[in-house]
CHARMM-style PDB file with segment names, atoms N, HN, CA, C and O in Angstrom:
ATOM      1  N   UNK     1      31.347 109.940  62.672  1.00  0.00      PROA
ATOM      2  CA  UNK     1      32.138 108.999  63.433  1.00  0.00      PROA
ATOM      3  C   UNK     1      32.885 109.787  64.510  1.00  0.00      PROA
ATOM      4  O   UNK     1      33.469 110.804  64.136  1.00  0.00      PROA
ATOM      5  N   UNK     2      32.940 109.439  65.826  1.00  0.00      PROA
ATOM      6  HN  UNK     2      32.465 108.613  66.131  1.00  0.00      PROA
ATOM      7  CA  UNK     2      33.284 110.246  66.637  1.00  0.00      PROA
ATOM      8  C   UNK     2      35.376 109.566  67.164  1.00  0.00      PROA
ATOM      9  O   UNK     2      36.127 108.811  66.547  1.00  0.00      PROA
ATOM     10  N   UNK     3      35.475 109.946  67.840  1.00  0.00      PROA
ATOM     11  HN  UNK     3      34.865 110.559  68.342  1.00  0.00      PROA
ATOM     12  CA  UNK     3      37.092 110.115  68.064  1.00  0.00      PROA
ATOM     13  C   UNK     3      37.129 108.267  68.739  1.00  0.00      PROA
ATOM     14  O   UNK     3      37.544 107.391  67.980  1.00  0.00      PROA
ATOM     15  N   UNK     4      36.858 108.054  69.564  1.00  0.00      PROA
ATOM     16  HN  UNK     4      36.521 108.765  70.181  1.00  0.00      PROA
ATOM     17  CA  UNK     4      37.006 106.547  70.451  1.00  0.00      PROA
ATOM     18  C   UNK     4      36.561 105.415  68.812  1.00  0.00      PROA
ATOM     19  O   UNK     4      37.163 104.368  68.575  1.00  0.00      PROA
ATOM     20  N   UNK     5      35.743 105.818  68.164  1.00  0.00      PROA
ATOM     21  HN  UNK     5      35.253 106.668  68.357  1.00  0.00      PROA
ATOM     22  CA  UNK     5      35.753 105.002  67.167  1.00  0.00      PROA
ATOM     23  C   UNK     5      36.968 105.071  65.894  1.00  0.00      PROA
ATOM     24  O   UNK     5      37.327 104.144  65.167  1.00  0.00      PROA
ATOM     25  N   UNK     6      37.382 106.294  65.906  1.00  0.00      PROA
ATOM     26  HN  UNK     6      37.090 107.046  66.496  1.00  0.00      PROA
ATOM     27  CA  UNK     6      38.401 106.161  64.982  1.00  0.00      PROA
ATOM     28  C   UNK     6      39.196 105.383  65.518  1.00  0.00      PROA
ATOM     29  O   UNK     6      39.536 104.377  64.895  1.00  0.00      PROA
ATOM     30  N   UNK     7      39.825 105.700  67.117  1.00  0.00      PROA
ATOM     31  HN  UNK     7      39.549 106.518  67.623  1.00  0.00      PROA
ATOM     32  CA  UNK     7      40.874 105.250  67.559  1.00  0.00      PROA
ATOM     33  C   UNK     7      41.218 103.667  67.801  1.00  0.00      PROA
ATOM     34  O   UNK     7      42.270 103.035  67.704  1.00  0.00      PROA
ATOM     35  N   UNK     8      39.624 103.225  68.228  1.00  0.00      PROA
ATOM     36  HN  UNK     8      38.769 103.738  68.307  1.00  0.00      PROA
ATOM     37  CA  UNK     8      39.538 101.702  68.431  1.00  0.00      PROA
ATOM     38  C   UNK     8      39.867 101.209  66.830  1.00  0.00      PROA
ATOM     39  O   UNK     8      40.700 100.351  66.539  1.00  0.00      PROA
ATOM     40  N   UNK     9      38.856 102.092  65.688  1.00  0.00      PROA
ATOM     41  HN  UNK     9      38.179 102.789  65.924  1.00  0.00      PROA
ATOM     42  CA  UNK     9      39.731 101.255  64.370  1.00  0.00      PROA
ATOM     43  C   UNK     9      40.868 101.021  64.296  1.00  0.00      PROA
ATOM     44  O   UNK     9      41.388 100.032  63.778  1.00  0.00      PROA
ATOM     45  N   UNK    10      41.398 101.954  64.834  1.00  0.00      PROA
ATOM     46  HN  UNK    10      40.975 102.757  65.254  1.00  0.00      PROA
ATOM     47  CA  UNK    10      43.084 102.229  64.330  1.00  0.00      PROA
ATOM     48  C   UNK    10      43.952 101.004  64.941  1.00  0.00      PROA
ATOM     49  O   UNK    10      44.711 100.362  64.214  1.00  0.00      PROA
ATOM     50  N   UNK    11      43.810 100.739  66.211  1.00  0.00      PROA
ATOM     51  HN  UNK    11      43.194 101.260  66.802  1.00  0.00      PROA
ATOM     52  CA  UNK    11      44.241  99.822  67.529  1.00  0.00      PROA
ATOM     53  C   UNK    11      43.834  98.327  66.719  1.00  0.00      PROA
ATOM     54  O   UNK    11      44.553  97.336  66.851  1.00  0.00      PROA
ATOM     55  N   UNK    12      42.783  98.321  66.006  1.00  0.00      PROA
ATOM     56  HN  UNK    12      42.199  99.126  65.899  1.00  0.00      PROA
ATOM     57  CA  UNK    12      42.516  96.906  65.753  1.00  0.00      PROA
ATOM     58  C   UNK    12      43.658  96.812  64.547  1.00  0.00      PROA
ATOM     59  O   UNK    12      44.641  96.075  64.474  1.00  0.00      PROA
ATOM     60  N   UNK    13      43.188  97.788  63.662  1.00  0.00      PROA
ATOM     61  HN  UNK    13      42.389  98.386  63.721  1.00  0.00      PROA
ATOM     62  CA  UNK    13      44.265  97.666  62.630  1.00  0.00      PROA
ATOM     63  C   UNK    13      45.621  97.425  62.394  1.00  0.00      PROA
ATOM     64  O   UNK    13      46.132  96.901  61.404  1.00  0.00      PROA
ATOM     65  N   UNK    14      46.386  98.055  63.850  1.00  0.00      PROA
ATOM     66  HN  UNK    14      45.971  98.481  64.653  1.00  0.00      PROA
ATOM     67  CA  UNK    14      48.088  98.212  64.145  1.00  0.00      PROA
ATOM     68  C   UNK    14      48.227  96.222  64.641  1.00  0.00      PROA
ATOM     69  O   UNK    14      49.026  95.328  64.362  1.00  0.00      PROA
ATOM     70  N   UNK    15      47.040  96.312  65.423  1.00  0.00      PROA
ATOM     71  HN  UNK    15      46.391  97.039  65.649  1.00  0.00      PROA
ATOM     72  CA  UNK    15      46.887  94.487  65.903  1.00  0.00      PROA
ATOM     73  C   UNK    15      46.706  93.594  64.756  1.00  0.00      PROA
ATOM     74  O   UNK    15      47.310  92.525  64.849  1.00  0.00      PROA
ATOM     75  N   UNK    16      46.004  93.785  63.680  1.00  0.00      PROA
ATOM     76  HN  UNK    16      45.513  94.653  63.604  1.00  0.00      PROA
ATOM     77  CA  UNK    16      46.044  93.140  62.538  1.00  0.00      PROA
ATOM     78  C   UNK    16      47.398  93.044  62.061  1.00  0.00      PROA
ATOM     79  O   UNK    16      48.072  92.058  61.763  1.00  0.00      PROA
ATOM     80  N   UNK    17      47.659  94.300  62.050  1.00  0.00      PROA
ATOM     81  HN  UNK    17      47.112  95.101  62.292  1.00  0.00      PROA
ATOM     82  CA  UNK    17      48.968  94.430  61.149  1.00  0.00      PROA
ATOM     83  C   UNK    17      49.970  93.530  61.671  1.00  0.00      PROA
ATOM     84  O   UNK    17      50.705  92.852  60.953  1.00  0.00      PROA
ATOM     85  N   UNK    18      49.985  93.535  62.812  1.00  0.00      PROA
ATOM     86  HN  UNK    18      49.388  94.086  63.396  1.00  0.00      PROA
ATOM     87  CA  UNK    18      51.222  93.178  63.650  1.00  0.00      PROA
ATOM     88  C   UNK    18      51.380  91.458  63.598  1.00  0.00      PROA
ATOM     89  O   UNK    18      52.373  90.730  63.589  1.00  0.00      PROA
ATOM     90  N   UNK    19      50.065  91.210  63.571  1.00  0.00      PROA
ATOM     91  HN  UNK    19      49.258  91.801  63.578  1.00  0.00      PROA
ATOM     92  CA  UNK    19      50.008  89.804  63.654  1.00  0.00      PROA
ATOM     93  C   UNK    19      50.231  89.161  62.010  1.00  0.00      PROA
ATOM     94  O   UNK    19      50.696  88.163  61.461  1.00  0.00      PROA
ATOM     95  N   UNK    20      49.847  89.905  61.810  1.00  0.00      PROA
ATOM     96  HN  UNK    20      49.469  90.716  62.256  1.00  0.00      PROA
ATOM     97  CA  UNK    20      49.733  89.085  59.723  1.00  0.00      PROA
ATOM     98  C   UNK    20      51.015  89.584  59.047  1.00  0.00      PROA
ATOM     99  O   UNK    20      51.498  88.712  58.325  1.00  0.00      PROA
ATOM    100  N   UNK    21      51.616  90.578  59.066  1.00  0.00      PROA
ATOM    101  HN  UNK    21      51.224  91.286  59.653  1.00  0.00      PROA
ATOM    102  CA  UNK    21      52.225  90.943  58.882  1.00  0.00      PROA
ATOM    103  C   UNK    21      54.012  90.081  58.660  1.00  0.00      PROA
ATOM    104  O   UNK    21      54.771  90.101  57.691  1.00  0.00      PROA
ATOM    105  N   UNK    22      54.123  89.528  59.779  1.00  0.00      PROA
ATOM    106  HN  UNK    22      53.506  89.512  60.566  1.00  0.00      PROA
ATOM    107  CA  UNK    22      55.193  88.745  59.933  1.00  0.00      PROA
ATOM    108  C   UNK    22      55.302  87.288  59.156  1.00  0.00      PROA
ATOM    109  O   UNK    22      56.297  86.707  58.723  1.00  0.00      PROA
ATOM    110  N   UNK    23      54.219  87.002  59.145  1.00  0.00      PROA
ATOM    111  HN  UNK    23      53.411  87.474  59.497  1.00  0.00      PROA
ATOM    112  CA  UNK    23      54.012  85.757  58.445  1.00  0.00      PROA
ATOM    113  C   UNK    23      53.620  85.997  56.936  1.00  0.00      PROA
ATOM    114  O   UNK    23      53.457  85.045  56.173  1.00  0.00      PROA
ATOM    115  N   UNK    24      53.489  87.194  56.573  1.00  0.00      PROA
ATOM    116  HN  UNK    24      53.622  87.968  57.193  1.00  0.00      PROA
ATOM    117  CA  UNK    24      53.757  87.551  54.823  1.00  0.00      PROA
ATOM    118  C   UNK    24      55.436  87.530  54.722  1.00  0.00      PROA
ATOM    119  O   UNK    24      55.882  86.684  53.947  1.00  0.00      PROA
ATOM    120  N   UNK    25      56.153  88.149  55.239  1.00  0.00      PROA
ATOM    121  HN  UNK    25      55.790  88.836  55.869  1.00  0.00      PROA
ATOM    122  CA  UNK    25      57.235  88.352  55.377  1.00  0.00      PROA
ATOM    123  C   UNK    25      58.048  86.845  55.367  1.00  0.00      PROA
ATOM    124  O   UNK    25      58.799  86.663  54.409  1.00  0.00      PROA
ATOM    125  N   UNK    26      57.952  85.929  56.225  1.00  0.00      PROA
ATOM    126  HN  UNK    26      57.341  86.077  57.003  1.00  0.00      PROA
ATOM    127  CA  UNK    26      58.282  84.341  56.200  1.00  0.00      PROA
ATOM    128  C   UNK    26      57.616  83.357  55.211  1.00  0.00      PROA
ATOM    129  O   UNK    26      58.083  82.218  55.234  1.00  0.00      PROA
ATOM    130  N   UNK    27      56.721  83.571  54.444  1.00  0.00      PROA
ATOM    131  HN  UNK    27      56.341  84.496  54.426  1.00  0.00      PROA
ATOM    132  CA  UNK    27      56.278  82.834  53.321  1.00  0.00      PROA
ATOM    133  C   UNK    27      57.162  83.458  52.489  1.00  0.00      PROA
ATOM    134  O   UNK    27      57.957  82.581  52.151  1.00  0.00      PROA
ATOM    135  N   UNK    28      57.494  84.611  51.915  1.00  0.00      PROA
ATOM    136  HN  UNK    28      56.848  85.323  52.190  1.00  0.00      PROA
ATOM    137  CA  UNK    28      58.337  85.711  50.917  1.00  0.00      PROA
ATOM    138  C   UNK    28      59.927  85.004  51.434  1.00  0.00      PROA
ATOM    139  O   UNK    28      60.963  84.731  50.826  1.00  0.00      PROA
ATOM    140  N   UNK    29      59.578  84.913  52.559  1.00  0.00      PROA
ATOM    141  HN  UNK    29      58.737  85.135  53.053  1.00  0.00      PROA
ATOM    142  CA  UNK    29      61.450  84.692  52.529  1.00  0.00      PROA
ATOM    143  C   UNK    29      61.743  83.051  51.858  1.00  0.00      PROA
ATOM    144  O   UNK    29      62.617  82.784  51.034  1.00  0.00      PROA
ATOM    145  N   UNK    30      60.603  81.932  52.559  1.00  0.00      PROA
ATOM    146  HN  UNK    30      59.892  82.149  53.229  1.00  0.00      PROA
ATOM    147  CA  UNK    30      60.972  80.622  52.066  1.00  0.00      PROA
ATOM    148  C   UNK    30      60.666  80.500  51.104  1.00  0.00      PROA
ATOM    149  O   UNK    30      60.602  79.337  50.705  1.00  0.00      PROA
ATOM    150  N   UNK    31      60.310  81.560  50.201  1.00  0.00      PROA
ATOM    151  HN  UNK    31      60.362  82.504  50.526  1.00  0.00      PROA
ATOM    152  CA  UNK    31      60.074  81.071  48.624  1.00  0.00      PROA
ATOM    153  C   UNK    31      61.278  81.814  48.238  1.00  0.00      PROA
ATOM    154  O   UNK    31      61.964  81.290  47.361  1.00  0.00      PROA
ATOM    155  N   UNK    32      61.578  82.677  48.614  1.00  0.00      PROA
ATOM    156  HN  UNK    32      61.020  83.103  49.327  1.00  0.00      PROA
ATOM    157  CA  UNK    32      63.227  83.303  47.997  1.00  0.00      PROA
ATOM    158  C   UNK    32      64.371  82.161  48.162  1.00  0.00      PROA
ATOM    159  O   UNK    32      65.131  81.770  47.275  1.00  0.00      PROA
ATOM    160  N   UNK    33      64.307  81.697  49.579  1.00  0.00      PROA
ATOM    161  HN  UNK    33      63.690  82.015  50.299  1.00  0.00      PROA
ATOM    162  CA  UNK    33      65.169  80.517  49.767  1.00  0.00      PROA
ATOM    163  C   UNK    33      65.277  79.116  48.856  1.00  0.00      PROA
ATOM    164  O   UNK    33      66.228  78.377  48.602  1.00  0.00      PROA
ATOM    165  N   UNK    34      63.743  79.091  48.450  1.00  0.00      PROA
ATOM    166  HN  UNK    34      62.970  79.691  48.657  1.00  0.00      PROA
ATOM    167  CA  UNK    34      63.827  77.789  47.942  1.00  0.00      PROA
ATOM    168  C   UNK    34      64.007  77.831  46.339  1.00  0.00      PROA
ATOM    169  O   UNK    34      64.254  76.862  45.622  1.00  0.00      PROA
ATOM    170  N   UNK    35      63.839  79.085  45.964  1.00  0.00      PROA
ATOM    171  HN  UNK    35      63.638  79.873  46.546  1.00  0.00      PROA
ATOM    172  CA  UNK    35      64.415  79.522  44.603  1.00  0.00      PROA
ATOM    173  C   UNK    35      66.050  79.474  44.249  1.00  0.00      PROA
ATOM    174  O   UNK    35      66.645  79.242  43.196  1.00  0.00      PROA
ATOM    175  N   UNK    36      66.491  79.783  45.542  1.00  0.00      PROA
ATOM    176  HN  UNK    36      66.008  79.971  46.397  1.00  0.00      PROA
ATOM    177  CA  UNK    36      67.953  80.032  45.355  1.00  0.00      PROA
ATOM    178  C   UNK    36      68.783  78.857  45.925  1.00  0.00      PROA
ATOM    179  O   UNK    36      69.956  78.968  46.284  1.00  0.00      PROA
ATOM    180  N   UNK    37      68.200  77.946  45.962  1.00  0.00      PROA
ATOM    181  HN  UNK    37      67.248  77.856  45.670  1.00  0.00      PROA
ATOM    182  CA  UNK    37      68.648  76.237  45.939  1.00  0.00      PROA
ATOM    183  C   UNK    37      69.472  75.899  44.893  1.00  0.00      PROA
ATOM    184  O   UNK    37      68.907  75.648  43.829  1.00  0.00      PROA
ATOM    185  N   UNK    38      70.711  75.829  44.938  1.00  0.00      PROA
ATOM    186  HN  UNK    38      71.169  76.033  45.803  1.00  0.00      PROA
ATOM    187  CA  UNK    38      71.237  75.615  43.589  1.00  0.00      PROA
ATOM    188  C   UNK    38      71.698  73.775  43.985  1.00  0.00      PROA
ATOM    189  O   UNK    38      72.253  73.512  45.052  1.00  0.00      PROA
ATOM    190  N   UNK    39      71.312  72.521  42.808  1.00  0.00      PROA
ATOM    191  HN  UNK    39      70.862  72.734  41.942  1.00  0.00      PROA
ATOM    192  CA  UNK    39      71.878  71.670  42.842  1.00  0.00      PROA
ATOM    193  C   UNK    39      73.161  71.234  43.113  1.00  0.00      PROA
ATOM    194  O   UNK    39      73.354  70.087  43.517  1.00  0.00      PROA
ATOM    195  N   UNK    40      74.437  72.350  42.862  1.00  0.00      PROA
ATOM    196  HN  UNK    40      74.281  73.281  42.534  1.00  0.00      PROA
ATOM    197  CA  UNK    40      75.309  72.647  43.102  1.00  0.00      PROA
ATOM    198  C   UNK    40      76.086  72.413  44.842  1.00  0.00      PROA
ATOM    199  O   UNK    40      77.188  72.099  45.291  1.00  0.00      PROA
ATOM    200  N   UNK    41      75.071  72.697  45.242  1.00  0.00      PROA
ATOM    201  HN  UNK    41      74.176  72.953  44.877  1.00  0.00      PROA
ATOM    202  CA  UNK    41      75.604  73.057  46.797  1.00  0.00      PROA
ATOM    203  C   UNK    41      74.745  72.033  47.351  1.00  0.00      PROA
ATOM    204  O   UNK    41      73.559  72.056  47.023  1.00  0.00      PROA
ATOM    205  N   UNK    42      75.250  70.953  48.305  1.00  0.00      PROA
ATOM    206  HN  UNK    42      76.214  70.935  48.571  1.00  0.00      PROA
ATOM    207  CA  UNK    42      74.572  70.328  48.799  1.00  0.00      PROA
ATOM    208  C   UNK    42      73.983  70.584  50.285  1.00  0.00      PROA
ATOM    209  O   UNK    42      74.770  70.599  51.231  1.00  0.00      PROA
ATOM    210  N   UNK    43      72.488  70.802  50.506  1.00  0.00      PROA
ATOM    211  HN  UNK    43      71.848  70.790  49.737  1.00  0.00      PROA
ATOM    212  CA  UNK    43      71.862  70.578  51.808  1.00  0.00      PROA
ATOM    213  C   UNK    43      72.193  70.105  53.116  1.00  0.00      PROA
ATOM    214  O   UNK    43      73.387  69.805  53.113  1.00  0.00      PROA
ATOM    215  N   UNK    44      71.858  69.976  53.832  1.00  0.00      PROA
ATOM    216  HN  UNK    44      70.888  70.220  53.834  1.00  0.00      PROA
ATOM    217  CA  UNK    44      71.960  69.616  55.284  1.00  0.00      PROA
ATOM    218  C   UNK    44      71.941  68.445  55.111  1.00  0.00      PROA
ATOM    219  O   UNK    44      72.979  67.864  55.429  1.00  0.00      PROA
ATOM    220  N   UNK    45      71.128  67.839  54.711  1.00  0.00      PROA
ATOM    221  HN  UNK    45      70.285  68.311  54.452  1.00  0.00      PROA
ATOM    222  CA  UNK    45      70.356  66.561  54.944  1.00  0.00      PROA
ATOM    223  C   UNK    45      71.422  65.549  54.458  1.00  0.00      PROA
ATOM    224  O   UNK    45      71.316  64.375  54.816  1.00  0.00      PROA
ATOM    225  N   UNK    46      72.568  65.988  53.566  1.00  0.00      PROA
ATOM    226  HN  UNK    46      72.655  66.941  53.275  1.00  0.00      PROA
ATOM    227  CA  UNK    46      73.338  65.642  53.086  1.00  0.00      PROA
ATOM    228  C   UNK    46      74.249  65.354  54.064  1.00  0.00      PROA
ATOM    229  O   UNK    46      74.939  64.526  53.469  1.00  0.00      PROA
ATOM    230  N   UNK    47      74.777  65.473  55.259  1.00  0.00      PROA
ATOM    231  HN  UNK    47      74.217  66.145  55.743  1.00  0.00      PROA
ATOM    232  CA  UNK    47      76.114  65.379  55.754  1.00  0.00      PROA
ATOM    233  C   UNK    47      75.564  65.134  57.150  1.00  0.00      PROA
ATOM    234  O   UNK    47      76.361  65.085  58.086  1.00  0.00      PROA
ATOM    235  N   UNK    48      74.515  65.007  57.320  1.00  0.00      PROA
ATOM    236  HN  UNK    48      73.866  65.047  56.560  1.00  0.00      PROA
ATOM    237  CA  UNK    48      74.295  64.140  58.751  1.00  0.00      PROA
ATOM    238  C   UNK    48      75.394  62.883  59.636  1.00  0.00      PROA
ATOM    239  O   UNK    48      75.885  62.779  60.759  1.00  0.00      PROA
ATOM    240  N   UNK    49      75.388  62.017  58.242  1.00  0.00      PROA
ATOM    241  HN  UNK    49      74.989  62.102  57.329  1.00  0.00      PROA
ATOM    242  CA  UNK    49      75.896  60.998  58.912  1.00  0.00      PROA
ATOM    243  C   UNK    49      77.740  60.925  59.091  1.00  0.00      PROA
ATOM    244  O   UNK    49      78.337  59.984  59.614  1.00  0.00      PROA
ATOM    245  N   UNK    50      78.642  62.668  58.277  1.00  0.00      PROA
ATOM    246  HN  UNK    50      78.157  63.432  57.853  1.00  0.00      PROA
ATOM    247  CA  UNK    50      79.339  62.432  58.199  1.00  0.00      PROA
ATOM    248  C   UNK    50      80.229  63.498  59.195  1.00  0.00      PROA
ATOM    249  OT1 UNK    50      81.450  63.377  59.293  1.00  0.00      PROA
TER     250      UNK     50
END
């Protein structure tokens, strides 16, 4: 395997990364969020009208 092929792997890979990457990160966070929902504390959706 010569050097322009390593490098183009590499370039696709940092582009993979970059793109998928963020959106593992935001599924992980809204499942942390929606775990830590306590009945206790009421939502948004709650105080709209007040």
């Amino acid at each position: 395997m010569d050097l322009s092929s390593m490098i183009m792997g590499a370039a696709i890979a940092s582009v993979a990364w970059i793109a998928v990457y963020p959106w593992a990160k935001l599924k992980r966070l809204n499942a942390l969020e929606a775990s830590e929902k306590r009945p206790d504390r009421p939502d948004d959706s709650d105080t709209v009208g007040a």
